[in-house]
Backbone as XML, in Angstrom:
<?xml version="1.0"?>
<chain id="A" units="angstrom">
  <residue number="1" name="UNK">
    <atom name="N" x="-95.601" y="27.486" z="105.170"/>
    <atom name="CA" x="-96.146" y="26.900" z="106.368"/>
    <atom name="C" x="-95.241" y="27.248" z="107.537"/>
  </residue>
  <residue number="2" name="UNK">
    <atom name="N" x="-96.111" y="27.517" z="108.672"/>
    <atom name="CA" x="-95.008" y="27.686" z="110.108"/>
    <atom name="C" x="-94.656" y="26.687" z="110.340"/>
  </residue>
  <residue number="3" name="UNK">
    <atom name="N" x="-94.314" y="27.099" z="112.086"/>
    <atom name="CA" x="-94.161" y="26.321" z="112.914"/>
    <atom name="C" x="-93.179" y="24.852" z="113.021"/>
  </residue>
  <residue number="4" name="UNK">
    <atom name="N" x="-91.988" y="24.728" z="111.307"/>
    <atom name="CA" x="-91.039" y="24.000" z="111.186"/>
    <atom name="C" x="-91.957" y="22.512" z="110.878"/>
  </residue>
  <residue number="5" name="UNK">
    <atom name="N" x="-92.587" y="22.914" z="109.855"/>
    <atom name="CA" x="-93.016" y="21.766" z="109.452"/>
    <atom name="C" x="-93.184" y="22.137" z="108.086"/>
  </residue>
  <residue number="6" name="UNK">
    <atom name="N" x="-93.702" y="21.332" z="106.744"/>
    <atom name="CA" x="-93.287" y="21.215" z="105.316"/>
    <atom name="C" x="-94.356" y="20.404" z="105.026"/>
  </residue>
  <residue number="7" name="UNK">
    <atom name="N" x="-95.298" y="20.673" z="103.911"/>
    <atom name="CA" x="-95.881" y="19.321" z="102.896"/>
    <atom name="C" x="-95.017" y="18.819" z="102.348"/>
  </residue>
  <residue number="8" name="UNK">
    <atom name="N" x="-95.199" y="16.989" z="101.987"/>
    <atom name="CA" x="-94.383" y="16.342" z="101.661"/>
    <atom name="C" x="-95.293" y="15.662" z="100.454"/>
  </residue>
  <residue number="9" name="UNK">
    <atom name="N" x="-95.147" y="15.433" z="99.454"/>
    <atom name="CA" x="-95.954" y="15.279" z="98.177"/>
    <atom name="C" x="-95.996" y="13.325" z="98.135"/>
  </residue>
  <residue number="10" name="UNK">
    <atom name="N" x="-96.512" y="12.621" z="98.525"/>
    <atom name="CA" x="-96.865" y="11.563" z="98.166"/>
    <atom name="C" x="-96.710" y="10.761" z="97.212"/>
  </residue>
  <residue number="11" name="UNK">
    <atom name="N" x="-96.207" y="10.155" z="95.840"/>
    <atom name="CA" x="-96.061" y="9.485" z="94.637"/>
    <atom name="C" x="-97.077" y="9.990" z="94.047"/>
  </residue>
  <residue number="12" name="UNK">
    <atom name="N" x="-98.586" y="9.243" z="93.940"/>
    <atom name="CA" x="-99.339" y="10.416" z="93.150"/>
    <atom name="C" x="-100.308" y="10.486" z="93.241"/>
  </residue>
  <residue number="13" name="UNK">
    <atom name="N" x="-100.166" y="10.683" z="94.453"/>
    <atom name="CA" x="-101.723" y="11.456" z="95.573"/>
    <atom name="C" x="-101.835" y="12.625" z="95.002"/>
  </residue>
  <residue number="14" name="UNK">
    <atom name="N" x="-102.790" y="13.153" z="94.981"/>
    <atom name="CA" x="-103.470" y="14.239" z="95.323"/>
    <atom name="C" x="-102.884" y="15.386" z="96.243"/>
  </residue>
  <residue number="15" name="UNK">
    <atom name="N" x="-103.108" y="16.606" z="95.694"/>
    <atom name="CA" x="-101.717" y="17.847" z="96.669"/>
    <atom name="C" x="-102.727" y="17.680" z="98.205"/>
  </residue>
  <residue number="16" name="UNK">
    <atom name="N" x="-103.701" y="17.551" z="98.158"/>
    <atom name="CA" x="-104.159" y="17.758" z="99.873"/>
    <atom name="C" x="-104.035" y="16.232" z="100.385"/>
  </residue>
  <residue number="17" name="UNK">
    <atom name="N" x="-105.161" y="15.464" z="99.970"/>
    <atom name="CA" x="-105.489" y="13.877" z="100.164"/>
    <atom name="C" x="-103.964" y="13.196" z="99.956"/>
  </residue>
  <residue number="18" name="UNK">
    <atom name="N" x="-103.056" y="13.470" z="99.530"/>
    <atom name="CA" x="-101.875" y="12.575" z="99.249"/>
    <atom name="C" x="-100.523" y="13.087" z="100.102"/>
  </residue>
  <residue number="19" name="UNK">
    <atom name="N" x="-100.532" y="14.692" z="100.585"/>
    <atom name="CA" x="-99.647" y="14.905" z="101.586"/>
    <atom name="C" x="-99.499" y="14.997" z="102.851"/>
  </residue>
  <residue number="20" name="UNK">
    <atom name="N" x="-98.180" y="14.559" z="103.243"/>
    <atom name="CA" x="-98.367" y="13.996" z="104.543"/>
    <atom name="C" x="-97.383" y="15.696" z="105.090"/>
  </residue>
  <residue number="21" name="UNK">
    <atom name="N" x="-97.573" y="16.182" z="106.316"/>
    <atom name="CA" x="-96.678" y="16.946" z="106.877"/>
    <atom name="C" x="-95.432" y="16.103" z="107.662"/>
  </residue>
  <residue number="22" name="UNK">
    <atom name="N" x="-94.449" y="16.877" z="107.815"/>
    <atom name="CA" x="-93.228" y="16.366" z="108.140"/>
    <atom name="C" x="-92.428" y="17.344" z="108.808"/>
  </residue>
  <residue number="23" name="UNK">
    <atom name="N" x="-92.210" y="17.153" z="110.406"/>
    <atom name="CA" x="-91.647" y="18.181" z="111.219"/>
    <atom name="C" x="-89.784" y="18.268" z="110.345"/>
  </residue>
  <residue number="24" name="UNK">
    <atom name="N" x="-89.343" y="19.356" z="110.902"/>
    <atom name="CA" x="-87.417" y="19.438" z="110.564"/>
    <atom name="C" x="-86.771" y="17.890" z="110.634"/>
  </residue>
  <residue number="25" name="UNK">
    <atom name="N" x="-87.531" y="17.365" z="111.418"/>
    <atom name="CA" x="-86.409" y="15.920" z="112.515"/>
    <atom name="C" x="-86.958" y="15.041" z="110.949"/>
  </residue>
  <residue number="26" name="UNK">
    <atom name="N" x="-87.738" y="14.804" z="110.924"/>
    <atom name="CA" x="-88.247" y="14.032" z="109.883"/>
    <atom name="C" x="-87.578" y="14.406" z="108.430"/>
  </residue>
  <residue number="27" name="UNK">
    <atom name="N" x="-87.282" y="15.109" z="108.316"/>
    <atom name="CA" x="-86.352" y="15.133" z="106.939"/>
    <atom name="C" x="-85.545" y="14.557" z="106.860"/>
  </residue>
  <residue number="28" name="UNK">
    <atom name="N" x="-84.742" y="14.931" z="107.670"/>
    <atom name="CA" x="-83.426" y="14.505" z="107.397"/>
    <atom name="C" x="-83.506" y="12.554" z="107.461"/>
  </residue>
  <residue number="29" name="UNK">
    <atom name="N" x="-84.476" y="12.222" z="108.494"/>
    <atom name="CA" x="-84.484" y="10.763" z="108.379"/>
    <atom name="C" x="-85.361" y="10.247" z="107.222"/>
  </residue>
  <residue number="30" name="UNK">
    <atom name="N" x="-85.840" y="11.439" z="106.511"/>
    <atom name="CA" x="-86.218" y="10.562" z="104.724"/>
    <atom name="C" x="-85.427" y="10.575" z="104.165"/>
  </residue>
  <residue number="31" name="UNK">
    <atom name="N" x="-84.514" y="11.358" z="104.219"/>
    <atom name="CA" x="-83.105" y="11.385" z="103.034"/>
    <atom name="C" x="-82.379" y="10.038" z="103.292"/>
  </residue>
  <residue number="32" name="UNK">
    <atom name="N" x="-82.360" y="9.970" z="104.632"/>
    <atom name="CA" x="-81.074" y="8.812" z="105.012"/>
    <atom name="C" x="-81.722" y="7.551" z="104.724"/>
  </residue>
  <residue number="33" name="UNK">
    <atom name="N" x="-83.109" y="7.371" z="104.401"/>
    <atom name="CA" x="-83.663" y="6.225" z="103.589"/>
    <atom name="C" x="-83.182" y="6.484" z="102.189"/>
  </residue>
  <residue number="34" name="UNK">
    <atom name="N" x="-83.151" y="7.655" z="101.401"/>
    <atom name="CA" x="-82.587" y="7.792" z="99.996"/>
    <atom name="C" x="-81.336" y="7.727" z="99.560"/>
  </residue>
  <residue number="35" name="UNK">
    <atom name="N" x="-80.413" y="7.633" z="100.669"/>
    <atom name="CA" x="-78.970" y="8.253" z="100.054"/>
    <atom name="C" x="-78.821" y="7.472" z="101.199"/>
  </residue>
  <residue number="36" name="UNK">
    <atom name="N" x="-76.993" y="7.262" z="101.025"/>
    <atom name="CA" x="-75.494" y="6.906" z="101.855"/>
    <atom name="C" x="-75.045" y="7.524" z="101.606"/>
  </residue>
  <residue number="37" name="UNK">
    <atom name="N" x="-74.234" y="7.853" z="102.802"/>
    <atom name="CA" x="-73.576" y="8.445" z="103.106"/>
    <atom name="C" x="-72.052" y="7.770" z="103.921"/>
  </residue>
  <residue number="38" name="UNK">
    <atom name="N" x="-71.078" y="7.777" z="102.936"/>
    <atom name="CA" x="-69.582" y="7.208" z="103.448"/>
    <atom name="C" x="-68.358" y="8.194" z="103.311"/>
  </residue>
  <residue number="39" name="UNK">
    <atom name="N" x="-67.465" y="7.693" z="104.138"/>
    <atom name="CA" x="-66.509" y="8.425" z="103.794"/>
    <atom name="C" x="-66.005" y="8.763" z="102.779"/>
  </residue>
  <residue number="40" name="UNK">
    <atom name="N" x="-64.972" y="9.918" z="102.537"/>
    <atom name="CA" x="-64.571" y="10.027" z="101.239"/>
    <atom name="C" x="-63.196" y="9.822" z="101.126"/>
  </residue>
  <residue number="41" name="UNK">
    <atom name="N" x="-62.145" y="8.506" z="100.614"/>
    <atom name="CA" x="-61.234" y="8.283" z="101.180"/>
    <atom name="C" x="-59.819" y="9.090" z="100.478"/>
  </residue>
  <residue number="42" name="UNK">
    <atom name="N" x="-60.432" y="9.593" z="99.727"/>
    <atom name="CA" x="-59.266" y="10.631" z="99.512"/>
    <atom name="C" x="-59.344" y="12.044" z="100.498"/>
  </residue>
  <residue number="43" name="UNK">
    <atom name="N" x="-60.149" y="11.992" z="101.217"/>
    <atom name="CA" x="-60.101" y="13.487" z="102.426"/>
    <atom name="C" x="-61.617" y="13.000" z="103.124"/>
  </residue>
  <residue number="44" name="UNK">
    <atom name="N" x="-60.258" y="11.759" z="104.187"/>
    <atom name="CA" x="-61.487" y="11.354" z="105.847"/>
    <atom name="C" x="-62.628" y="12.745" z="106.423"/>
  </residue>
  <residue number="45" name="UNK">
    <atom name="N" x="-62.015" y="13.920" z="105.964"/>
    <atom name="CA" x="-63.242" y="14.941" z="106.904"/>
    <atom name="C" x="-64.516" y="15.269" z="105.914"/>
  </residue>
  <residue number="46" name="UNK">
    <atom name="N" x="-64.682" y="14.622" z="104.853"/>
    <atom name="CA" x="-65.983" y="14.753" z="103.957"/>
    <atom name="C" x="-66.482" y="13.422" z="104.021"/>
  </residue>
  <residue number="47" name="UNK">
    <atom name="N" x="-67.642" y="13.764" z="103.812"/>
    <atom name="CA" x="-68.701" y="12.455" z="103.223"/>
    <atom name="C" x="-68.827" y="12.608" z="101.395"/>
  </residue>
  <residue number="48" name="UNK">
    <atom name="N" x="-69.249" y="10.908" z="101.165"/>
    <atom name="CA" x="-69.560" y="10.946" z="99.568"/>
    <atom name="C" x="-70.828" y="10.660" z="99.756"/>
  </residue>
  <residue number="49" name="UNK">
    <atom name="N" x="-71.971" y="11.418" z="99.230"/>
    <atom name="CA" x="-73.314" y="11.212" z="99.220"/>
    <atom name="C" x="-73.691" y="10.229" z="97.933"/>
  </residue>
  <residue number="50" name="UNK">
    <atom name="N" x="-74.749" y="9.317" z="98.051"/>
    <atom name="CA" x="-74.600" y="8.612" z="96.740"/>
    <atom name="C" x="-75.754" y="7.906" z="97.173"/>
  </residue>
  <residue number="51" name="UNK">
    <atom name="N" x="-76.989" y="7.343" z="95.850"/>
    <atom name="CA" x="-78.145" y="7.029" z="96.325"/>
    <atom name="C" x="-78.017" y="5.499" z="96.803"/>
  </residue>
  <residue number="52" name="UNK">
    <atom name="N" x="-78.916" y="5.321" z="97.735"/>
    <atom name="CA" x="-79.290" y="4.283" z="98.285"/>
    <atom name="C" x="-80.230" y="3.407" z="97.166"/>
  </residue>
  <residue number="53" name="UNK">
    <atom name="N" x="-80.580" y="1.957" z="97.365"/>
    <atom name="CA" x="-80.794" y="1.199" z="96.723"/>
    <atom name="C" x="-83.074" y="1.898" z="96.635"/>
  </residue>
  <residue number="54" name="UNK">
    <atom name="N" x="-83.279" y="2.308" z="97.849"/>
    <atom name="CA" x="-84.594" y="3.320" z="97.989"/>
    <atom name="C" x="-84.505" y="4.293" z="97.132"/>
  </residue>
  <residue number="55" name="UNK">
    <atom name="N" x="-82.828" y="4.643" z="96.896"/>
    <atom name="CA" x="-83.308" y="6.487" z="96.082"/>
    <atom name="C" x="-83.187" y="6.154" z="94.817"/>
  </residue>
  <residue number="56" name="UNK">
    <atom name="N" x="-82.394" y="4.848" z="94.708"/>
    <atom name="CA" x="-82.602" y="4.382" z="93.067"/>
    <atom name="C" x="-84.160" y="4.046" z="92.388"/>
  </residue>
  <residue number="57" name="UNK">
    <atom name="N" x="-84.543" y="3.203" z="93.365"/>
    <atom name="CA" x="-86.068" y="2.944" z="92.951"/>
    <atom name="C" x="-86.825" y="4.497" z="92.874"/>
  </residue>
  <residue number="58" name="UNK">
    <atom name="N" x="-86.976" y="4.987" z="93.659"/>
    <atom name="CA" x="-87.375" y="6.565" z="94.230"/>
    <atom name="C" x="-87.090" y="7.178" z="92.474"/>
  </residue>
  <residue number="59" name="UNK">
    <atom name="N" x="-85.852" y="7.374" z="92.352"/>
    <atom name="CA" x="-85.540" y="7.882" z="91.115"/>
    <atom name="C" x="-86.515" y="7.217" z="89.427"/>
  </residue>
  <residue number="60" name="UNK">
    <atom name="N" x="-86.340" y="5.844" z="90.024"/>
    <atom name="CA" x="-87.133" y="5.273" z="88.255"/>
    <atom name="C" x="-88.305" y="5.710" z="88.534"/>
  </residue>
  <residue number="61" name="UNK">
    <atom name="N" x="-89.158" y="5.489" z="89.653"/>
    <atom name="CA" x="-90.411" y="6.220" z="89.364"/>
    <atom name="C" x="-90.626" y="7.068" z="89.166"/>
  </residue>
  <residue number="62" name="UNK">
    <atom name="N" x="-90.137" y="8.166" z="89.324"/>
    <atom name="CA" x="-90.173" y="9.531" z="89.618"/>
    <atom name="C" x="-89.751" y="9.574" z="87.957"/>
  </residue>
  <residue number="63" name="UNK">
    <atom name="N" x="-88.915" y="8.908" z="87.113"/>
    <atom name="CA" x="-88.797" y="9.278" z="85.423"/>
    <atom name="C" x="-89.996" y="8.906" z="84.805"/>
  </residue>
  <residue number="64" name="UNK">
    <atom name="N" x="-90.327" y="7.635" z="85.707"/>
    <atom name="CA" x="-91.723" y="7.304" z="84.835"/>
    <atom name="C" x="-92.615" y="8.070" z="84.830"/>
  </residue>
  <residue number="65" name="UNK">
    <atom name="N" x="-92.935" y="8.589" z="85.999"/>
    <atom name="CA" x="-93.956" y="9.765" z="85.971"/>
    <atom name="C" x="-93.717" y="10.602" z="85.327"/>
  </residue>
  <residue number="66" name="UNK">
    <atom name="N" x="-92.573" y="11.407" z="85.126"/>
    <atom name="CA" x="-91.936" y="12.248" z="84.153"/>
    <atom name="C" x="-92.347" y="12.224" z="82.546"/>
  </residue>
  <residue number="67" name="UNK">
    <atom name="N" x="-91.695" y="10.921" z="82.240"/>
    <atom name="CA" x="-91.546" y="10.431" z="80.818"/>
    <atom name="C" x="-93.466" y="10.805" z="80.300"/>
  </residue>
  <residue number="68" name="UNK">
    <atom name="N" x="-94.242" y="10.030" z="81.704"/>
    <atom name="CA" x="-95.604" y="10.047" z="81.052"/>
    <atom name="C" x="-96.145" y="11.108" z="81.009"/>
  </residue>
  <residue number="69" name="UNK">
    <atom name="N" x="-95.865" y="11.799" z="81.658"/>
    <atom name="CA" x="-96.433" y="13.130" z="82.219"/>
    <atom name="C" x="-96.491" y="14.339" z="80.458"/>
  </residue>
  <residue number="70" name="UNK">
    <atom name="N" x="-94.760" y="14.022" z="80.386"/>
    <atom name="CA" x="-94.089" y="14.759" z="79.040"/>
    <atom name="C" x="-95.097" y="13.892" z="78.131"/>
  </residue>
  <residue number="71" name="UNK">
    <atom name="N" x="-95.005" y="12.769" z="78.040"/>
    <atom name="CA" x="-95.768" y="12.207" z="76.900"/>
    <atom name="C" x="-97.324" y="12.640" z="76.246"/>
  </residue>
  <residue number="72" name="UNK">
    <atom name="N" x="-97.401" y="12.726" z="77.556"/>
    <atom name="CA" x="-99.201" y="13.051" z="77.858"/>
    <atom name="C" x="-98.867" y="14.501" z="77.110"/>
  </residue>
  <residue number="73" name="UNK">
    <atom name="N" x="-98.263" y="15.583" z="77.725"/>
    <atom name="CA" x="-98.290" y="17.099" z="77.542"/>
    <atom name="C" x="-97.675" y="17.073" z="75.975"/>
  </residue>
  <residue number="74" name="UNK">
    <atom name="N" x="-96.922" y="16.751" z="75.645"/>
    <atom name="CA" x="-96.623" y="16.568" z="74.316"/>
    <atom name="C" x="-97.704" y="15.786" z="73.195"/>
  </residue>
  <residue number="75" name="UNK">
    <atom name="N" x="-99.002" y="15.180" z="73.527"/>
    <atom name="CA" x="-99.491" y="14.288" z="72.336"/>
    <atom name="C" x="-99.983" y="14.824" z="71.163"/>
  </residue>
  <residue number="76" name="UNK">
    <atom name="N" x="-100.433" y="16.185" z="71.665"/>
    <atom name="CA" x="-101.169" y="16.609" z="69.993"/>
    <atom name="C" x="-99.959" y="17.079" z="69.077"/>
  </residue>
  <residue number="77" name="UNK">
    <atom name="N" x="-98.701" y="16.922" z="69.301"/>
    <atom name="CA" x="-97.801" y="17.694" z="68.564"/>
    <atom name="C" x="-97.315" y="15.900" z="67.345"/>
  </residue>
  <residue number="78" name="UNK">
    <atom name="N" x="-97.053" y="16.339" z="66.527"/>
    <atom name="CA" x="-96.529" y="15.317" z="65.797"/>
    <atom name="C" x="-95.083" y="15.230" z="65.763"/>
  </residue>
  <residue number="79" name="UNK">
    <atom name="N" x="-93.997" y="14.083" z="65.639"/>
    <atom name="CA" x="-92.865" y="13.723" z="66.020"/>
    <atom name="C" x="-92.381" y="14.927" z="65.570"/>
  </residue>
  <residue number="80" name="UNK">
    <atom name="N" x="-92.422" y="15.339" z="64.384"/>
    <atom name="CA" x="-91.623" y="16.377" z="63.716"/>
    <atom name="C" x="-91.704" y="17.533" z="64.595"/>
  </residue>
  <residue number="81" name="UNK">
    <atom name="N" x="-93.212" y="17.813" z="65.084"/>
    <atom name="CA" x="-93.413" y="19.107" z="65.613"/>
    <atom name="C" x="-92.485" y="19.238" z="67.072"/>
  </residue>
  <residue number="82" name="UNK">
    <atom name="N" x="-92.484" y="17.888" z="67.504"/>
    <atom name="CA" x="-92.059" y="17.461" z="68.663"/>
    <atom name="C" x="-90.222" y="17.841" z="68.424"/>
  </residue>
  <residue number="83" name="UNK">
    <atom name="N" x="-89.486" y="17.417" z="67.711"/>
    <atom name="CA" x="-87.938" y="17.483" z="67.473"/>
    <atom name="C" x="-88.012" y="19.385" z="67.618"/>
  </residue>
  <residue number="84" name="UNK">
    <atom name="N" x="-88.734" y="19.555" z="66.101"/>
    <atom name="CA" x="-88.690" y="20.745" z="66.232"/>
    <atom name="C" x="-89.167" y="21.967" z="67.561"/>
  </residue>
  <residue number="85" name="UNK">
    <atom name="N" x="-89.669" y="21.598" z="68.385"/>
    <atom name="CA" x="-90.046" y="22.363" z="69.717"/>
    <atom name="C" x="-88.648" y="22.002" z="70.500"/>
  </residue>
  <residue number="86" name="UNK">
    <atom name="N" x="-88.132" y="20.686" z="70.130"/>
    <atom name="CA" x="-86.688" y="20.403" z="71.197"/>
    <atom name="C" x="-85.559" y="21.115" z="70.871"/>
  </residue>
  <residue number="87" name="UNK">
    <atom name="N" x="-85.340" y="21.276" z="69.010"/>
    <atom name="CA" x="-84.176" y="22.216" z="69.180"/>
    <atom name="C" x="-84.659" y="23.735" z="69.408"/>
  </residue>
  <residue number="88" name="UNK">
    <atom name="N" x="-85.429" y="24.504" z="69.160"/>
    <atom name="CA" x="-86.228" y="26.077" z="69.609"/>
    <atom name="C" x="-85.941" y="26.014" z="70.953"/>
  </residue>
  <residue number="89" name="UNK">
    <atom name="N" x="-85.965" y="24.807" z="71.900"/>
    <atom name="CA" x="-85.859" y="25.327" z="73.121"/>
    <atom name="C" x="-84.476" y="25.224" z="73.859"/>
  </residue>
  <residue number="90" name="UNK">
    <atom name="N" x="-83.796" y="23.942" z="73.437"/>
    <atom name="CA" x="-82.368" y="24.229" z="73.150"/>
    <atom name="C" x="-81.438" y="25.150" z="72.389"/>
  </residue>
  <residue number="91" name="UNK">
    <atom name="N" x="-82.435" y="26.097" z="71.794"/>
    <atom name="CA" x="-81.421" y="27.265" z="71.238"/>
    <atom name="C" x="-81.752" y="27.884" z="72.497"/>
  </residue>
  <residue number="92" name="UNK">
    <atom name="N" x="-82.749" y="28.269" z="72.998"/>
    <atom name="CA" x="-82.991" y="29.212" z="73.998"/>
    <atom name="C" x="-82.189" y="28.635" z="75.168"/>
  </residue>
  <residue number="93" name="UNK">
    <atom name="N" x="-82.339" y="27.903" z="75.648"/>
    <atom name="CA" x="-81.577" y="27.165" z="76.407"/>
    <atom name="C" x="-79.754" y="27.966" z="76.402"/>
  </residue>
  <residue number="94" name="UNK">
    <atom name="N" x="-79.191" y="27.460" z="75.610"/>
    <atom name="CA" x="-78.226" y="27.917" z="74.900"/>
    <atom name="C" x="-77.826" y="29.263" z="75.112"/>
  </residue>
  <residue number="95" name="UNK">
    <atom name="N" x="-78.932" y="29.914" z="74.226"/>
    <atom name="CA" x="-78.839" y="31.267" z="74.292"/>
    <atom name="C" x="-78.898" y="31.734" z="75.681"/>
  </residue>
  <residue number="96" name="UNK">
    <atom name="N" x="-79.716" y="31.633" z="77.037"/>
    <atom name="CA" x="-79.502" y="32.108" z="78.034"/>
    <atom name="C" x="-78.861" y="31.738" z="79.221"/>
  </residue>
  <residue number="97" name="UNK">
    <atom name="N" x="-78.029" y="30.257" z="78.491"/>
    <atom name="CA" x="-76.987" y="29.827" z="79.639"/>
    <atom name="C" x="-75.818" y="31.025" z="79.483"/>
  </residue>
  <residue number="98" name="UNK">
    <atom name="N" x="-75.666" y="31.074" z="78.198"/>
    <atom name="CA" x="-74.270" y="31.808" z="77.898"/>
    <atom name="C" x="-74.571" y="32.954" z="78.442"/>
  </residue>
  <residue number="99" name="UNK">
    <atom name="N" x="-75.711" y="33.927" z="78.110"/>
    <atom name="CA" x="-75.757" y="34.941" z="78.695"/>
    <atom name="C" x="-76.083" y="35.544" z="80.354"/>
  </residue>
  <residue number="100" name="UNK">
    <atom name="N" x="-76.309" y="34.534" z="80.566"/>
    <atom name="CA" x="-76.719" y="34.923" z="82.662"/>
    <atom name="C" x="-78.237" y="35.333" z="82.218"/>
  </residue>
  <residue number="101" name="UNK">
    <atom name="N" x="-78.735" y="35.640" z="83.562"/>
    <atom name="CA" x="-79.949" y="35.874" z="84.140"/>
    <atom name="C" x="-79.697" y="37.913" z="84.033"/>
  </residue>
  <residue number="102" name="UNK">
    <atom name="N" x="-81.266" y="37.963" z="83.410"/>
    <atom name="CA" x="-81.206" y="39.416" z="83.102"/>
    <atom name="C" x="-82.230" y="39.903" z="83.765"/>
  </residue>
  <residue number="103" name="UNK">
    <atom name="N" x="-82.678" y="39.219" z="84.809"/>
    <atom name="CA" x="-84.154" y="39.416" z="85.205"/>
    <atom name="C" x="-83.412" y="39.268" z="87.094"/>
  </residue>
  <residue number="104" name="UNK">
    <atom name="N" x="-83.353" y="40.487" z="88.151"/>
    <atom name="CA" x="-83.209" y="39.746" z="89.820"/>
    <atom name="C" x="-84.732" y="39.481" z="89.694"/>
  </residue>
  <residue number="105" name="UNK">
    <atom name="N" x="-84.551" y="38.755" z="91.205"/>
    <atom name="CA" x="-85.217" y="37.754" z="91.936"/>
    <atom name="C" x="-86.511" y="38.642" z="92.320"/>
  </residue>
  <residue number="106" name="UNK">
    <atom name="N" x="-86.221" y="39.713" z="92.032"/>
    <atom name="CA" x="-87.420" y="41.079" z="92.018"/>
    <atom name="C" x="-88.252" y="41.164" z="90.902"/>
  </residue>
  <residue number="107" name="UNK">
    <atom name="N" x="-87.859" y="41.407" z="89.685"/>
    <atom name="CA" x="-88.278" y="41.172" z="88.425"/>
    <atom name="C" x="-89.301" y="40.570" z="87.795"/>
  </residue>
  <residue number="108" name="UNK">
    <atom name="N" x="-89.516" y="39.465" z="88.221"/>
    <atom name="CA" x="-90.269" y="38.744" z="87.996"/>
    <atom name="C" x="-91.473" y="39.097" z="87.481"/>
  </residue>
</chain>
């Protein structure tokens, strides 16, 4: 999108009916509803970012939707099938942390 503006995704609206646009200025004053921001008193010239009592709530919903979401996408598999898809993908996992990215941003 131009013109310094962004879709902003709603809880769980709908991608058109549920997003709202949001100029540059407006960001930054949603974050500062999510997070504090204080000094850091071992070195006064940084801030410690850390969620606000909004980004905590913000956060549980956002697992719940998660958790259900996974739940939902996972149901036809049976527990077993389920463990077993978790370690296959934690080997892979595994396997391509250690090794880096073999693919640039071209590749694709």
């Amino acid at each position: 999108m131009g013109g310094g503006r962004i879709a902003a995704q709603e809880d769980e609206g709908d991608a058109v009916g549920g997003a709202e646009l949001l100029d540059q200025g407006a960001v930054p004053a949603r974050l500062r509803e999510l997070v504090e921001r204080t000094p850091d008193p071992a070195d006064r010239r940084r801030n410690v970012i850390t969620l606000a009592a909004a980004g905590r709530r913000r956060l549980r919903k956002l697992e719940q939707l998660l958790d259900a979401a996974q739940e939902e996408f996972l149901s036809p598999l049976s527990s077993q099938a389920c463990e077993q898809l978790t370690r296959l993908l934690g080997r892979l996992v595994a396997h391509h942390s250690r090794s880096g990215p073999t693919m640039g941003a071209d590749d694709r």
